[in-house]
Structures are given as structure tokens and as C-alpha cells.
N, C-alpha and C positions, 0 to 999 in steps of 0.2 A: 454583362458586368454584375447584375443580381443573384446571375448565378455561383458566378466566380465568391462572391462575398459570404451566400449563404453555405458554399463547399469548404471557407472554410471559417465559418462559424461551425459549422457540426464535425467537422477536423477537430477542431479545440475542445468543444464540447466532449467529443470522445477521446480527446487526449488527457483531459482531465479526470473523467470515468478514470480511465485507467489508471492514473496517479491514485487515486483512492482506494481502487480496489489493491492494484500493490501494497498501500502503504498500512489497508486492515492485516491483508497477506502476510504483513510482517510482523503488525503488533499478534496475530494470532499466534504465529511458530516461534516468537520471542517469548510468547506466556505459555504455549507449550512449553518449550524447553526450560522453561521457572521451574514448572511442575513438575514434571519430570527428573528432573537434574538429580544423580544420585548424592550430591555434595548440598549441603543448605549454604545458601548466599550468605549468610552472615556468618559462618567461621572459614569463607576464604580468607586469604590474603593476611 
């Protein structure tokens, strides 16, 4: 049963890793493409 519990405490644990590193992975390629972007954000629209 201790095992059962601790398999999935480090399931979650690494579920969570992965939630974060996605969620840098995103805020990165969203500030790249800021940077990037041949149009400036403020005279879209």
C-alpha cells in the first residue's frame, strides 16, 4: 500500500514539473514572438 501511495506522489510531482516547464515553454515563444513580430502591438487593431 506504501508503495502504491508513494508511486503516486511522484506521478503528481512529475505531473506538476511538467505543468511548469510547459507553461515557461509558453511564456518564452509568446515573448519571442513579441519580439519578433514585424507589426508593433500598439498600432494593431
Amino acid at each position: 500500500m506504501k508503495k502504491l501511495l508513494l508511486l503516486g506522489l511522484v506521478a503528481a510531482g512529475g505531473f506538476l514539473v511538467y505543468k511548469q516547464v510547459k507553461a515557461a515553454d509558453k511564456s518564452e515563444q509568446d515573448l519571442w514572438t513579441e519580439a519578433t513580430d514585424p507589426v508593433p502591438a500598439a498600432s494593431r487593431g
